[in-house]
C-alpha positions as CSV (number, residue, x, y, z in Angstrom):
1,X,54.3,98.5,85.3
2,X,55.9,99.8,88.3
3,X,59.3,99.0,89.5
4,X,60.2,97.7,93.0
5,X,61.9,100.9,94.6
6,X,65.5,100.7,95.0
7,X,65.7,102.0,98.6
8,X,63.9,99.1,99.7
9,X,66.0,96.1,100.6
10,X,66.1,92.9,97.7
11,X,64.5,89.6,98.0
12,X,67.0,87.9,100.1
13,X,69.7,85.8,99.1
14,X,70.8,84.7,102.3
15,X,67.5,83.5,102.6
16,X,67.2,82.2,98.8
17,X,64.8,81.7,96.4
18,X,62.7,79.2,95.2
19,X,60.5,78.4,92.0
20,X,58.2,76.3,90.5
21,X,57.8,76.4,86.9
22,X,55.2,74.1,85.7
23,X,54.5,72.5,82.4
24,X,50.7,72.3,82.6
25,X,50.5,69.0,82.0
26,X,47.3,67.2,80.8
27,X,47.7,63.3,81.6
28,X,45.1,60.6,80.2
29,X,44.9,57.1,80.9
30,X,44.5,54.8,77.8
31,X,42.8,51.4,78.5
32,X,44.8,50.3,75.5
33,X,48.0,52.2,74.4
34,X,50.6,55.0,76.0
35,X,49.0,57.0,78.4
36,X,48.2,60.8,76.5
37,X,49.6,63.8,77.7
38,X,49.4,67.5,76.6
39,X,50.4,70.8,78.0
40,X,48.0,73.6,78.8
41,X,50.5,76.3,78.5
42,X,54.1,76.1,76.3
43,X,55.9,79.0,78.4
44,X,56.4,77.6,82.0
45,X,54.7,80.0,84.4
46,X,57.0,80.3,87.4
47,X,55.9,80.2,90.8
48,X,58.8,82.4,92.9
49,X,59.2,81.4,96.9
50,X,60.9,85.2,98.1
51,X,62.3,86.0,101.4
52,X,62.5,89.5,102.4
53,X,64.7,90.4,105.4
54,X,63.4,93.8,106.4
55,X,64.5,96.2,109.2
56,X,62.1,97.7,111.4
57,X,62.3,101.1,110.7
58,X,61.6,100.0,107.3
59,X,58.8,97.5,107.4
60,X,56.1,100.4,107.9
61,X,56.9,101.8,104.3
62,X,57.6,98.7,102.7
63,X,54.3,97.3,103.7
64,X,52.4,100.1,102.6
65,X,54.1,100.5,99.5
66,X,53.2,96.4,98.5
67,X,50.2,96.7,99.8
68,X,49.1,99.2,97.2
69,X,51.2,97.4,94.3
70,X,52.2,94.6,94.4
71,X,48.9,92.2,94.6
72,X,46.9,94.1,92.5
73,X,49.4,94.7,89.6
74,X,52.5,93.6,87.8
75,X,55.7,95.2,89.5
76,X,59.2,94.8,88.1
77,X,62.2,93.5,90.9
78,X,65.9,92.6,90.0
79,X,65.3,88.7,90.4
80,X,67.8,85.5,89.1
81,X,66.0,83.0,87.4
82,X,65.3,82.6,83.4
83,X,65.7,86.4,82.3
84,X,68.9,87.1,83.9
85,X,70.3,83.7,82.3
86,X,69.1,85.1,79.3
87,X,71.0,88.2,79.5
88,X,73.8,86.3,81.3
89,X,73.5,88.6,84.3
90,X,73.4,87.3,88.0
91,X,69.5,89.6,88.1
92,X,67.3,90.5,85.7
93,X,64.1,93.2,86.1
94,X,61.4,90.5,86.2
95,X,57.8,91.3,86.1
96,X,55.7,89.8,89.2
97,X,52.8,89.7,91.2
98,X,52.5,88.5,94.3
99,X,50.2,85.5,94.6
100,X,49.9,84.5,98.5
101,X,49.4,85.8,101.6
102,X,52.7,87.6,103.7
103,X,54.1,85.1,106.0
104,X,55.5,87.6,108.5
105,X,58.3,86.5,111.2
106,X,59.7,88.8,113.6
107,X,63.6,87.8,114.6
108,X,66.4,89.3,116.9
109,X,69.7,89.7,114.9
110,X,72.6,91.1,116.6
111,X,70.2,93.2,119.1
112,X,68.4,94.5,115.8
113,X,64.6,93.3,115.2
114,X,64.4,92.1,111.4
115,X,61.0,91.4,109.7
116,X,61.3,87.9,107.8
117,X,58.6,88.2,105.2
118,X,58.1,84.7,102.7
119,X,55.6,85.2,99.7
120,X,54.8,83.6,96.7
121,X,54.8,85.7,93.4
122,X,54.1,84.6,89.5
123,X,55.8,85.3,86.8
124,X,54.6,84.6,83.5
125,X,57.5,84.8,80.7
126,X,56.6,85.6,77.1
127,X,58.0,83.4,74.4
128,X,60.7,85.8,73.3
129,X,62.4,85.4,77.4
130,X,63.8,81.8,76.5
131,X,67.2,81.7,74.9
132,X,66.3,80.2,71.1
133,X,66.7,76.8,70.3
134,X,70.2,76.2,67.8
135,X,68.8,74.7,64.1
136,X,65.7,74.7,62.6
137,X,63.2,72.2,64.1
138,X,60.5,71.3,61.7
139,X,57.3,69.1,62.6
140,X,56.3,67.7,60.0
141,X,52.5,66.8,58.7
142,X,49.3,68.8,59.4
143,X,47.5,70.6,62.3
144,X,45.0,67.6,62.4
145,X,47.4,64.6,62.1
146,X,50.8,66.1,63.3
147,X,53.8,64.3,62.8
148,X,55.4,62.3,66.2
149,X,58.7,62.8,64.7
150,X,61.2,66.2,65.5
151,X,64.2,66.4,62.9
152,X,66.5,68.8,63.1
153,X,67.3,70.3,59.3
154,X,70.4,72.9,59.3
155,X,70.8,74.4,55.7
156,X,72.1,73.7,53.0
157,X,75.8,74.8,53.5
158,X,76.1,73.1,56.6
159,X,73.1,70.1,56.8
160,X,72.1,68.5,59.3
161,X,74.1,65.4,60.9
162,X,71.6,63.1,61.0
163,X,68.4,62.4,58.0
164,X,65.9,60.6,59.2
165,X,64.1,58.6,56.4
166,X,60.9,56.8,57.9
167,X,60.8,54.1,55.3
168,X,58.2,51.5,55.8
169,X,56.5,49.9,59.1
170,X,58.0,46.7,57.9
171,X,61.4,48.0,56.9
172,X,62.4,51.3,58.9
173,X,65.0,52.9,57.4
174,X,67.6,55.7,59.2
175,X,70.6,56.6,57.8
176,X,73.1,58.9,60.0
């Protein structure tokens, strides 16, 4: 993976960011019960708006270098978003690939012409990018007939606040 040179400006933050993340979700209408839903994916790919303010005498190199990366192949850039709260940083090296085409803008700022350049890169975290989950979750039944219930365990020294004993359709029973 190659990394977004550092003589090149950052994504904006003037012009800030933007992100989608999606859940994948799988919706199906029941004629009779709760509507279904599932997800396609359990990581929430990202879809990242960037703004890229670039000078002139820059945009040349800049859009040469992207052109031969940064479609084609993953490239790491300092971005904000899920990584960098992770680490509990302001930017993180994220890897992306751009996704869209280069919305291109050509403005005058303070008697200086500045290339406004928008695109739309992915970013696809791996499991091990989210912060973990406090307890131990445990879903209880089978990988045919999962259970519908989440109860949160904690361990023997300290146990868990609340036990959730199903009991009977006919007499529920929870005790907290």
């Amino acid at each position: 993976m190659i990394a977004y040179p550092v003589s090149f400006p950052c994504a904006s933050r003037v012009e800030g960011h933007g992100a989608a993340l999606s859940a994948g979700l799988v919706r199906t209408p029941m004629e009779a019960g709760n509507t279904r839903q599932r997800r396609t994916q359990r990581v929430l790919p990202h879809t990242i708006s960037l703004v890229f303010m670039i000078d002139q005498r820059e945009y040349g190199a800049w859009l040469a270098w992207m052109n031969a990366y940064a479609w084609d192949q993953w490239i790491t850039m300092n971005l904000p978003g899920l990584l960098a709260s992770k680490l509990g940083t302001n930017t993180a090296a994220v890897p992306v690939r751009f996704m869209t085409d280069l919305q291109t803008e050509l403005v005058d700022i303070h008697r200086k012409w500045i290339w406004r350049l928008r695109i739309s890169a992915e970013y696809l975290p791996q499991p091990a990018d989210f912060p973990p989950v406090d307890g131990i979750w445990i879903v209880g039944g089978k990988p045919q007939a999962p259970a519908t219930d989440w109860i949160l365990a904690g361990t023997p020294g300290t146990a868990a606040p609340i036990f959730t004993n199903p009991g009977t359709p006919a007499a529920p029973t929870v005790i907290l």
